[in-house]
C-alpha positions as CSV (number, residue, x, y, z in Angstrom):
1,X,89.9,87.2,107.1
2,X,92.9,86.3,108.0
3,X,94.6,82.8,107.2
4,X,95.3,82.2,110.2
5,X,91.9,82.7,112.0
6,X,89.8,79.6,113.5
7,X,86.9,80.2,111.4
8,X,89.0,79.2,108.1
9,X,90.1,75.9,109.8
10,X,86.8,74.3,111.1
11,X,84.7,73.6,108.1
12,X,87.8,72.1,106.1
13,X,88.6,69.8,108.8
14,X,84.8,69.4,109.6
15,X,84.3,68.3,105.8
16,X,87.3,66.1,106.4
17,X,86.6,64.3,109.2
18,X,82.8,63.8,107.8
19,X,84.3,61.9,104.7
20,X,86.3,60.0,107.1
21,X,83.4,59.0,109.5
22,X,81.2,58.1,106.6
23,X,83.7,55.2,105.0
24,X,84.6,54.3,108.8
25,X,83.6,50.8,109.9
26,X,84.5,51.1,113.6
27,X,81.4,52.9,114.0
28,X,79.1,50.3,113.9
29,X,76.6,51.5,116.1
30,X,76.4,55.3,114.6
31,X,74.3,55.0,111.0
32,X,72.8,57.8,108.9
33,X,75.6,60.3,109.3
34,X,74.6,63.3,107.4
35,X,74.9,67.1,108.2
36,X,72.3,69.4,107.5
37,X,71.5,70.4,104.3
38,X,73.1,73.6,103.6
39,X,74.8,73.3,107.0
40,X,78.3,72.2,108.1
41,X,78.1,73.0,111.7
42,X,75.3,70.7,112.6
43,X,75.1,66.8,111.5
44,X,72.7,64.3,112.5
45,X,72.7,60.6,113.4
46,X,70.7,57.5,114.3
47,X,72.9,56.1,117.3
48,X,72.1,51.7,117.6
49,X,73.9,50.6,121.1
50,X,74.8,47.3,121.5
51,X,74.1,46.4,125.2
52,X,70.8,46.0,126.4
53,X,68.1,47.6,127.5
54,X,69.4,50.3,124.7
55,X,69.9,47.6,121.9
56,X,66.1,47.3,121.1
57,X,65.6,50.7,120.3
58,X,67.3,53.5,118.0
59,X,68.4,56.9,119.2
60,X,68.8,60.4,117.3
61,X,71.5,61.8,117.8
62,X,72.2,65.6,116.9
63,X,75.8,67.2,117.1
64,X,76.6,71.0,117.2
65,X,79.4,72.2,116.4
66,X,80.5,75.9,116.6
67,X,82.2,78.2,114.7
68,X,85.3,77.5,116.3
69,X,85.5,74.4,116.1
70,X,88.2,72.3,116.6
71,X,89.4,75.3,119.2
72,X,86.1,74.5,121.4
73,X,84.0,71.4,121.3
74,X,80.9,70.4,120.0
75,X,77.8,69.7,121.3
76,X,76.0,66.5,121.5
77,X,72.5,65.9,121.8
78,X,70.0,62.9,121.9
79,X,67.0,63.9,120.7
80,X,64.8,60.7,121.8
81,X,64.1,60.2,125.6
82,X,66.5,57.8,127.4
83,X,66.6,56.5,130.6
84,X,70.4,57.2,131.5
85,X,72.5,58.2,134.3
86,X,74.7,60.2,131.9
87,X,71.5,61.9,129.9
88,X,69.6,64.3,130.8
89,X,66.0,65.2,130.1
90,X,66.9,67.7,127.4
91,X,69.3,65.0,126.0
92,X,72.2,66.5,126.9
93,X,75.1,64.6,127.6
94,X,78.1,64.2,130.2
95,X,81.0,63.5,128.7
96,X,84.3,64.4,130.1
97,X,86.2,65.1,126.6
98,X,83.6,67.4,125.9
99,X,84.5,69.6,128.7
100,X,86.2,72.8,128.3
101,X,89.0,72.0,130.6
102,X,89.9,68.5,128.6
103,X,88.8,69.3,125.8
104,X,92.3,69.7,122.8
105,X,91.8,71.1,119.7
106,X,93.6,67.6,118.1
107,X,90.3,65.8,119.7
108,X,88.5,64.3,116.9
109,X,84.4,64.2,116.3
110,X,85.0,60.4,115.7
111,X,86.9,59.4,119.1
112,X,84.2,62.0,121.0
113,X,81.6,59.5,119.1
114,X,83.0,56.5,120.4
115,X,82.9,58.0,124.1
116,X,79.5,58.3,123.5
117,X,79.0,55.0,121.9
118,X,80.6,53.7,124.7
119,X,79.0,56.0,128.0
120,X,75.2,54.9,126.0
121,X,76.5,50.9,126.1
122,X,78.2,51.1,129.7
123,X,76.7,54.0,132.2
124,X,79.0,55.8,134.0
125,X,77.7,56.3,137.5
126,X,81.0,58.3,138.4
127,X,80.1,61.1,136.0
128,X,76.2,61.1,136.2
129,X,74.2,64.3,134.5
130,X,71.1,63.1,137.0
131,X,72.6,61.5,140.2
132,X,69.2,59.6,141.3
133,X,69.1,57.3,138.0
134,X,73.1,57.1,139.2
135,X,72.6,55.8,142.4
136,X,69.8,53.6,140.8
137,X,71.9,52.1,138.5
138,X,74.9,51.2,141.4
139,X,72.3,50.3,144.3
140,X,69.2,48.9,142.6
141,X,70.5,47.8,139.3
142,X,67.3,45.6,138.4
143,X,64.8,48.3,139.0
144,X,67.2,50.3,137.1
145,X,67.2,47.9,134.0
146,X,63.5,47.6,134.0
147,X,62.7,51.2,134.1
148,X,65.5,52.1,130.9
149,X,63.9,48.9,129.0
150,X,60.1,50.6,129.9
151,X,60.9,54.0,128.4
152,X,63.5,52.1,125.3
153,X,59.8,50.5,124.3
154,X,58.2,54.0,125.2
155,X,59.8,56.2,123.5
156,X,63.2,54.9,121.2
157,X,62.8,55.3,117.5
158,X,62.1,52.2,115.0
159,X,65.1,50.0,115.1
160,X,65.9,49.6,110.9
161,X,67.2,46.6,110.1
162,X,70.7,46.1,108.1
163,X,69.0,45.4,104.7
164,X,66.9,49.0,105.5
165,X,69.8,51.0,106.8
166,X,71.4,49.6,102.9
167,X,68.2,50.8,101.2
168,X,68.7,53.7,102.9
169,X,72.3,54.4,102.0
170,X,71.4,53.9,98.5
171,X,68.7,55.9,98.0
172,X,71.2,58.8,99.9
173,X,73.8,58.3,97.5
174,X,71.6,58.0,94.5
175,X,69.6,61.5,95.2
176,X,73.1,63.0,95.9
177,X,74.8,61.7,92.3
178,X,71.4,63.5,90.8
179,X,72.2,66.4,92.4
């Protein structure tokens, strides 16, 4: 290969950003960052928004990201129904700066996260992925609220607690020092 091919750059800056993310403290509502085992290119998350209906519930979150990364972007997936203007039924999601055409190759995986953090905690009906919970959401917002909250109850994952989400940090670190 040569040194100057996109394939050399992604993982290294991949590994770099991961070790960033995982002593970050602005993502507060993104816990349980780990990629697969064996598996750079895809990392997984429990996503905990702050503004209800979304705040009662937890979220997976799965991102993709491809060979040639940081030339193209990744791919974001939420892998627990959610009733969102922005999320499809497949969980994919519409994000502008994910976009080929706005997409930059100096776009980082931790700003993308915080558009995401953001778009989950404040819908945007301007740039819906399913225009009927859109137009729900700007001309029937109650009806709106109380079918998200339904299917948060419905279908969200557990919720940990701080003192869990510790235990579970631990435990993480402590099987990966044993390694």
């Amino acid at each position: 290969m040569k040194k100057d091919e996109p394939i050399m750059d992604g993982p290294k800056r991949m590994q770099n950003e991961l070790m960033m993310m995982m002593s970050y403290k602005n993502l507060e509502q993104l816990k349980l960052l780990e990629p697969e085992k064996d598996n750079i290119y895809k990392w997984n998350a429990l996503l905990l928004p702050s503004s209800p209906p979304y705040n009662k519930g937890a979220f997976n979150l799965e991102i993709d990201f491809p060979k040639e990364y940081p030339f193209r972007p990744p791919t974001l997936h939420i892998n627990t129904k959610i009733y969102h203007p922005n999320i499809n039924e497949r969980g994919q999601i519409c994000l502008p700066i994910l976009e080929a055409e706005h997409w930059k190759p100096t776009s980082r995986i931790d700003t993308v996260l915080q558009v995401l953090i953001a778009t989950i905690n404040d819908p945007q009906p301007e740039n819906p992925y399913i225009i009927e919970i859109s137009n729900q959401f700007v001309n029937d917002p109650k009806k709106f609220y109380r079918m998200a909250d339904a299917w948060v109850t419905r279908y969200s994952e557990y919720r940990p607690t701080d003192a869990e989400l510790a235990k579970i940090a631990k435990r993480r670190k402590k099987a990966l020092m044993n390694k």
